[in-house]
C-alpha positions in Angstrom: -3.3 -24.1 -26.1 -3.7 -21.4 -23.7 -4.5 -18.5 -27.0 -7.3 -21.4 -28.0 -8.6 -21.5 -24.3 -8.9 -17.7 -24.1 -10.1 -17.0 -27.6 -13.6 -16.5 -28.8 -16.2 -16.9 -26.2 -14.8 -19.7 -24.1 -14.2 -17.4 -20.8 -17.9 -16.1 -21.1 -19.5 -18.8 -18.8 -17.0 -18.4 -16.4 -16.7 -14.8 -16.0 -20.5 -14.6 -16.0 -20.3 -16.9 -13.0 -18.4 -14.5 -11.1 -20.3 -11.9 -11.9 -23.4 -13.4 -10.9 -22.0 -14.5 -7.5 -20.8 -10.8 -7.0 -24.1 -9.6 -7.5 -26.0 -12.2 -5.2 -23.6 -11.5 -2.3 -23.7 -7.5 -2.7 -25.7 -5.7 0.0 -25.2 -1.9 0.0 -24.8 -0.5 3.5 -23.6 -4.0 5.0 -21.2 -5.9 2.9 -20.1 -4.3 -0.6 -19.2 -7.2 -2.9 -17.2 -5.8 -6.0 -16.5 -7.3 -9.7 -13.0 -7.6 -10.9 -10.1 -9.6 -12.1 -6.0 -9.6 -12.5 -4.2 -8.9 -15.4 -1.3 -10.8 -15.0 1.5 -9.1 -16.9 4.7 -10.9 -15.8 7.6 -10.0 -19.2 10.8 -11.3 -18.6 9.3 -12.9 -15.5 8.9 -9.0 -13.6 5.6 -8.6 -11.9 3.9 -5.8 -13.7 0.5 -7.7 -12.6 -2.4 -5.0 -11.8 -5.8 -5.8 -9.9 -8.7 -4.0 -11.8 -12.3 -3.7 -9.9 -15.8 -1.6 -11.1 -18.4 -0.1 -9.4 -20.5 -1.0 -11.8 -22.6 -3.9 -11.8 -23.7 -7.1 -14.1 -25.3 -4.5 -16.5 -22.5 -2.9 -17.3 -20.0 -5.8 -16.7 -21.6 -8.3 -19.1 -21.0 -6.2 -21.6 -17.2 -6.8 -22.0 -14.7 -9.5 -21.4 -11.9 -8.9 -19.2 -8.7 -7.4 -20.7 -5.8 -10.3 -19.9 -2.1 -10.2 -20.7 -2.8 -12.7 -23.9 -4.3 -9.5 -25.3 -0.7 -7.5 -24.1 1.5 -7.2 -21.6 1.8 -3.9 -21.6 -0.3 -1.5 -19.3 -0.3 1.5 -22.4 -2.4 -1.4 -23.9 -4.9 -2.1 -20.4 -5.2 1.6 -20.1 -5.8 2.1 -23.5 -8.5 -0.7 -23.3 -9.7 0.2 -20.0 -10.8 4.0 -21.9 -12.4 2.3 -24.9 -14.5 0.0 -22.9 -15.4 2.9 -20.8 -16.5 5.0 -23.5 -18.4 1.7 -24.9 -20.2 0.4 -21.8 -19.9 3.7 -19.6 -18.2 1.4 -17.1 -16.0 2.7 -14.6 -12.7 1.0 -13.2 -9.6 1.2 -11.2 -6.5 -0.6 -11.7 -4.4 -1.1 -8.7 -0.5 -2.0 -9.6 0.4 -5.1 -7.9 3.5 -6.2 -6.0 6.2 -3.8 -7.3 8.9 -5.1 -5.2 9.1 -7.8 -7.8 8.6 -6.5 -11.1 12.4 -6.2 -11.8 12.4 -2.9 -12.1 10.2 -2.6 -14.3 6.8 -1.2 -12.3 8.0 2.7 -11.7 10.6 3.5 -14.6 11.3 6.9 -16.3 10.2 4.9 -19.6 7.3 3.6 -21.4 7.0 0.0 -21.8 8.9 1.0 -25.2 11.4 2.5 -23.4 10.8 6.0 -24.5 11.0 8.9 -21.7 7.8 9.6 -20.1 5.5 12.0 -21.0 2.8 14.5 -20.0 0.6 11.8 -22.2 1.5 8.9 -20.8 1.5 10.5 -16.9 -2.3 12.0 -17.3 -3.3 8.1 -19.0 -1.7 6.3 -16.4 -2.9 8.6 -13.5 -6.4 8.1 -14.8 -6.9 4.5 -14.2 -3.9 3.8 -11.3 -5.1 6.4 -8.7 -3.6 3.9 -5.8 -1.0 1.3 -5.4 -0.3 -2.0 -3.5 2.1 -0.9 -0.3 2.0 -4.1 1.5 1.0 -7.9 0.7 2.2 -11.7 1.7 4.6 -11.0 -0.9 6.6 -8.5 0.9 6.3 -5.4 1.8 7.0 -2.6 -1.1 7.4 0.5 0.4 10.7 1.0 1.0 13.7 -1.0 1.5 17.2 -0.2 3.8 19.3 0.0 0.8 17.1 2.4 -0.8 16.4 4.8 2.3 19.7 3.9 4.3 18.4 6.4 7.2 15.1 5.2 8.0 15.5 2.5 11.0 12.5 1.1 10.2 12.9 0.5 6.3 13.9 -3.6 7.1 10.3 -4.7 7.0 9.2 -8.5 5.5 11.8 -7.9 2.9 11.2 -10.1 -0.3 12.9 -10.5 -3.0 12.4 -14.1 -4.6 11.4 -13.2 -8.3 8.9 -15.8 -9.7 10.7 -18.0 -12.4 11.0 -21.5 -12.1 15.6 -20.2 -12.2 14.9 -18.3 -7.9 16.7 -15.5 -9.1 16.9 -12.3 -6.6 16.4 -9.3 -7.1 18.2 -6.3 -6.3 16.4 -2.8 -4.9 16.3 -0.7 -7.6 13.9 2.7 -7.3 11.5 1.7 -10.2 10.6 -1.4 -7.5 9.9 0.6 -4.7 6.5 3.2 -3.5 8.0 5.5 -1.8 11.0 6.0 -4.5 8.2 6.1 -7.1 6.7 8.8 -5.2 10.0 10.8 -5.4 11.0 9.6 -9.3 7.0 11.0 -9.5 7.9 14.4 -8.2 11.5 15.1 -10.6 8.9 13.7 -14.1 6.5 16.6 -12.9 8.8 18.7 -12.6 10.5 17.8 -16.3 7.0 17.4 -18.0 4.4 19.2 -15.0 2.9 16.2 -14.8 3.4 13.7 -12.3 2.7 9.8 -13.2 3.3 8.9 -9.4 0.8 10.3 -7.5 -0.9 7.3 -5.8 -2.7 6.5 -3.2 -1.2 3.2 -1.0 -3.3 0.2 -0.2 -2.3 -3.1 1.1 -3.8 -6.9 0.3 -3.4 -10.7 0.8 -2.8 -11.8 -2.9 -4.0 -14.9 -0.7 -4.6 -17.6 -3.3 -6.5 -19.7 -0.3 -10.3 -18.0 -0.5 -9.0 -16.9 3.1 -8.4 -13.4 4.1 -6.4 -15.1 7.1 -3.6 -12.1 7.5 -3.8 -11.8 11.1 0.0 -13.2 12.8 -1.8 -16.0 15.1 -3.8 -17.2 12.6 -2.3 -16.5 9.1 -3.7 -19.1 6.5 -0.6 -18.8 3.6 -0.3 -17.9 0.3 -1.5 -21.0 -1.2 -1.9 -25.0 -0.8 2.1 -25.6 -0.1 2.6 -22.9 3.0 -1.3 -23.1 4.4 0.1 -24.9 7.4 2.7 -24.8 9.8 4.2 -27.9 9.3 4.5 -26.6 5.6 6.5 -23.4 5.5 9.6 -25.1 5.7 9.2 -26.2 2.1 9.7 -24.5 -0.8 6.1 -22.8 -2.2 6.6 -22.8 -5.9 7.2 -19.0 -6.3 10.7 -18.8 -7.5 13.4 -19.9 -4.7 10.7 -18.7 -2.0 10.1 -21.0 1.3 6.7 -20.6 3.4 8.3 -18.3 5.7 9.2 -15.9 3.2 6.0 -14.5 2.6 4.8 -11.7 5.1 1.4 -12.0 6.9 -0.5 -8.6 5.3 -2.2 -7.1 4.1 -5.4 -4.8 4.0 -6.4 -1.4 2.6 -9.1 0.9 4.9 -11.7 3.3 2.6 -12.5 6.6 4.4 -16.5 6.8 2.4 -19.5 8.0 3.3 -21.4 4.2 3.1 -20.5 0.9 2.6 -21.7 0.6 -0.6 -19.8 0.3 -4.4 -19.9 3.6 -6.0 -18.7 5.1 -2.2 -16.1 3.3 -2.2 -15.0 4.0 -5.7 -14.6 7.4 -5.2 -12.8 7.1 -2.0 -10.3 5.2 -4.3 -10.1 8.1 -6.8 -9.7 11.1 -4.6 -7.4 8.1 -3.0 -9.0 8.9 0.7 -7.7 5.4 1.5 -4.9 4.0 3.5 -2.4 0.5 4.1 -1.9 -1.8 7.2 0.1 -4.8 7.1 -2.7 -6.1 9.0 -4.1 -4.8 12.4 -7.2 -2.9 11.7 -5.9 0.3 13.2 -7.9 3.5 12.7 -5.4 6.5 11.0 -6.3 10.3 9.6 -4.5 12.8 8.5 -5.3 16.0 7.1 -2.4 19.4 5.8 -3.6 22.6 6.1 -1.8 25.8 6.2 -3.6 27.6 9.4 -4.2 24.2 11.3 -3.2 24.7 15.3 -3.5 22.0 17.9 -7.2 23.1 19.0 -8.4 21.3 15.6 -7.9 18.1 17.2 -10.3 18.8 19.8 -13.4 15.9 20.0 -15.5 18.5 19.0 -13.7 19.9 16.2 -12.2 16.8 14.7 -12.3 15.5 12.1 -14.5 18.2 10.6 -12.0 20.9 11.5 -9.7 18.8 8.9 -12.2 18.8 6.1 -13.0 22.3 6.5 -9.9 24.2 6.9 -7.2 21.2 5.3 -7.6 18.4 2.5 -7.4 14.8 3.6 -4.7 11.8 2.8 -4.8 11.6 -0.8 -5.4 15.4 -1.7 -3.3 18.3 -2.9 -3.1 21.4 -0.8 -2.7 24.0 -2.7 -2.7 28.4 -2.7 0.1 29.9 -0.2 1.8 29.9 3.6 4.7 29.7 5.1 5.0 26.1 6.1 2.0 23.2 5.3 0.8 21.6 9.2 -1.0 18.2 9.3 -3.5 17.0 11.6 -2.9 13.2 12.2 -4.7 10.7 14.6 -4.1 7.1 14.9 -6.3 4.3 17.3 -5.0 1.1 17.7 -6.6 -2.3 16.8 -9.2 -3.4 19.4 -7.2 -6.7 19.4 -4.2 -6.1 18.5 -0.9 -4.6 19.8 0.0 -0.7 21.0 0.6 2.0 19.7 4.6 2.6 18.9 4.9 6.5 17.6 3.6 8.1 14.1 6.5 9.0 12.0 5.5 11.8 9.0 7.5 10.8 5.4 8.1 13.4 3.5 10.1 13.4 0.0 10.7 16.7 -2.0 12.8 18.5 -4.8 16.0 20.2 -3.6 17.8 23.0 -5.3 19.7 20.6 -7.8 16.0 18.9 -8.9 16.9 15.9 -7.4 14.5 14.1 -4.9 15.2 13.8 -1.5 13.2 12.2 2.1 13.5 12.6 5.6 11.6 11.4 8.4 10.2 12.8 11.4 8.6 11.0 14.4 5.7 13.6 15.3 4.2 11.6 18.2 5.0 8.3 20.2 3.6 7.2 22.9 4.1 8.7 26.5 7.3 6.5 28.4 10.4 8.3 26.1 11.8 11.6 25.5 13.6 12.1 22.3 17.3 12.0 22.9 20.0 14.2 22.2 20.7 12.6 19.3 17.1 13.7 18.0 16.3 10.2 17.5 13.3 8.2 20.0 14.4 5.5 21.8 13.0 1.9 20.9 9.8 1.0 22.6 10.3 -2.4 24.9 9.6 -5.4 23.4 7.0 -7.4 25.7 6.7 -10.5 23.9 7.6 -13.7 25.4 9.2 -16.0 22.8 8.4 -19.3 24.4 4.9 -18.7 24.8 4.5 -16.1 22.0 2.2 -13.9 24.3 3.0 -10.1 24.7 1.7 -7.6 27.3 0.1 -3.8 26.4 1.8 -2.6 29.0 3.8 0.2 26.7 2.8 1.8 23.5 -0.6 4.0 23.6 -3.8 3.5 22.9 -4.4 6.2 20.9 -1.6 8.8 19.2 -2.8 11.7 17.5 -0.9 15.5 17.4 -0.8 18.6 15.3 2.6 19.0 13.5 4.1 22.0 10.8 7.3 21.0 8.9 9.8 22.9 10.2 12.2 22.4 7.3 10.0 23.6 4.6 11.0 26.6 1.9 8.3 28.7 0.4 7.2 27.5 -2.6 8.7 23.7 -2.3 7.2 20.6 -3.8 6.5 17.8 -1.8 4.4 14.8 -0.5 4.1 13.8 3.1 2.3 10.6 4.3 2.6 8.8 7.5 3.4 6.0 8.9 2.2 4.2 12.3 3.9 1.6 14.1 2.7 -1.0 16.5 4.6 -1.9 19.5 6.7 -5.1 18.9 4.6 -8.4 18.3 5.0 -11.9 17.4 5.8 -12.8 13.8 3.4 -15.5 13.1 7.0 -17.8 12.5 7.3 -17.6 16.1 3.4 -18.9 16.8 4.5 -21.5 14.4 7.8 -22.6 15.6 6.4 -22.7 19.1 3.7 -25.0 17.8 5.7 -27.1 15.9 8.5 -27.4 18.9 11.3 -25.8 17.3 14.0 -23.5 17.7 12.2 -20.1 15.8 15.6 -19.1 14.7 15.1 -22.0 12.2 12.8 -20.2 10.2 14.9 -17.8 9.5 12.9 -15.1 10.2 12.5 -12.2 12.8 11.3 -13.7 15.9 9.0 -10.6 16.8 8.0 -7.7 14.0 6.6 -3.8 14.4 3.0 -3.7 11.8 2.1 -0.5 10.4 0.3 1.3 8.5 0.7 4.0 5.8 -1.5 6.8 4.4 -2.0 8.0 1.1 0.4 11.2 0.6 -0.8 14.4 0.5 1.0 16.8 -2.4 1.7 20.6 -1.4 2.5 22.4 -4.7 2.5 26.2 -2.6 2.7 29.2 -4.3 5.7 31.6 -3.2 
């Protein structure tokens, strides 16, 4: 029944109708509608589902139909698709991978979808069309977890794990689920095949099914019909063995372009000059370079000093020094919470060819000293958890320093991106069980959480 609802020209109408609606609603320079769709490739019940968008407009877009996963469910086959209708049509797309931290392992193997090892092919036609990935959404939060990076303190973030089949099985961390272990599984193919089918830029969104884009904690509109409202999220929602309090109020992805306008914003997503938040609309940069100093952060030299003498989040610094420095800046949501500390990820190949990370807060804000240990202490936590009100009375306003990796050997491969954190804030749980008149623990969730946001990587492939 569904084959004989998709077949022929039965989706035209429909698909037209969006179209059309995209095209009324677009206004260059003020508010950039875009055309797209979801190809909801789910085998064995793993979400393998990708969000594909054009710049292009009805001209271009009524000329095909979109590519679903009745046609296949594998993405060879939507990449493979994606080129023909390219070379058809001249249309130009993006497809954005979609909620890895349930695709069961499936979304960042060492295989094809054949389960053959991964090629130099297969690496340049997936790096065509899936210049960026989806770090953050209401279903969880893929870019690490604790049993995956055991030494980052801050890798426990809106963990979920609630596969959807009707069954509520759970799935285990594995790499192949996870960004910033793709990002390292990316750098040991390249180094097996010299080319790397990892290198993404990170975005968050929603995946709100509501028509809302309601991510904000004190106003956070659900997933769907069955957790929209408070008084719902104690029920299960439908997806898998997942409750309402489950899913994770994020997320949104920022475009560093030129103008608000379609094609602008398309090419920020392929030279991936974008970045994640889990919600807050916080401002982030951050440029490598290899002759950067601390002056380049000057008002009057930045960010220009960063396009001139570096390459910005997203880009490949290349040619030779002794160690790569970054420029990074971060402002803080006009209404939202403080300013924690940056932290700079960085993952590399050590001597065995075996991919490793490490962490390094660069910056935090001014009340702590880094302790003997070499770790910085916690900020305070302001927030009162029977009101649900918190105070900017610690954290910054602003963080932004000049930092060289101090570990780094001549000639090493790597990717840095970093990662801000917000002072502690109310889950919106809390807003909800203070509404409702309950005891918070009884959602089962943590009563006050630390947003962020991440940056696309930059690569350093140095010369020795």
């Amino acid at each position: 029944a569904y084959v004989d609802l998709h077949g022929g020209t039965k989706r035209q109408a429909a698909w037209h109708s969006y179209i059309d609606t995209a095209e009324e609603f677009n206004e260059p320079g003020k508010f950039t509608a875009l055309i797209g769709w979801e190809w909801t490739s789910a085998p064995g019940g793993g979400n393998l589902h990708r969000v594909i968008f054009t710049p292009d407009g009805a001209d271009k877009a009524k000329q095909f139909m979109p590519f679903s996963q009745l046609e296949s469910d594998k993405p060879e086959k939507l990449w493979a698709w994606l080129d023909a209708t390219n070379k058809r049509t001249g249309a130009d797309f993006v497809a954005i991978p979609h909620n890895s931290n349930l695709s069961w392992g499936k979304m960042f193997q060492v295989e094809d979808s054949e389960g053959n090892p991964i090629t130099a092919d297969y690496a340049e036609r997936r790096m065509r069309w899936e210049r960026v990935v989806e770090t953050t959404q209401i279903k969880g939060d893929s870019e690490t977890h604790p049993a995956l990076s055991p030494t980052d303190e801050f890798a426990d973030y809106e963990r979920y794990s609630f596969v959807m089949v009707p069954t509520g099985p759970i799935a285990k961390p594995v790499e192949a689920d996870y960004v910033r272990a793709a990002l390292k599984r990316g750098l040991e193919i390249e180094a097996n095949t010299g080319v790397n089918p990892y290198k993404f830029g990170l975005i968050g969104s929603t995946d709100a099914h509501t028509g809302m884009s309601a991510v904000e904690e004190d106003r956070f509109a659900g997933k769907g019909q069955k957790d929209s409202r408070p008084e719902l999220r104690k029920n299960p929602t439908g997806l898998g063995s997942a409750k309402g309090w489950d899913m994770g109020a994020a997320g949104i992805v920022a475009v560093w372009a030129p103008r608000n306008d379609r094609r602008s914003i398309y090419d920020a997503f392929q030279r991936k000059e974008v970045y994640a938040s889990t919600g807050p609309r916080m401002a982030v940069r951050m440029f490598a370079g290899w002759n950067f100093s601390a002056r380049d952060l000057d008002a009057s030299r930045f960010p220009a000093s960063g396009y001139a003498r570096g390459v910005p989040m997203g880009g490949d610094l290349t040619g030779k020094g002794k160690a790569p420095s970054f420029l990074v800046e971060a402002l803080k949501d006009p209404d939202g919470g403080n300013l924690d500390r940056i932290q700079i990820v960085k993952g590399w190949i050590d001597a065995n060819g075996v991919a490793q990370e490490k962490i390094f807060d660069v910056v935090w804000s001014a009340e702590r000293k880094r302790g003997k240990d070499g770790k910085v202490p916690a900020v305070k936590n302001t927030v009162d958890l029977k009101t649900g009100k918190y105070i900017n009375s610690v954290g910054a306003v602003q963080l932004k320093t000049f930092w060289r990796d101090p570990e780094y050997k001549a000639g090493q491969k790597a990717f840095y991106y970093a990662r801000v954190l917000q002072i502690p804030t109310p889950r919106y749980s809390l807003y909800d069980a203070i509404k409702l008149g309950i005891d918070p623990r009884a959602t089962g969730k943590p009563l006050t959480i630390q947003e962020r946001a991440y940056t696309s990587p930059i690569w350093v492939s140095a010369k020795s």
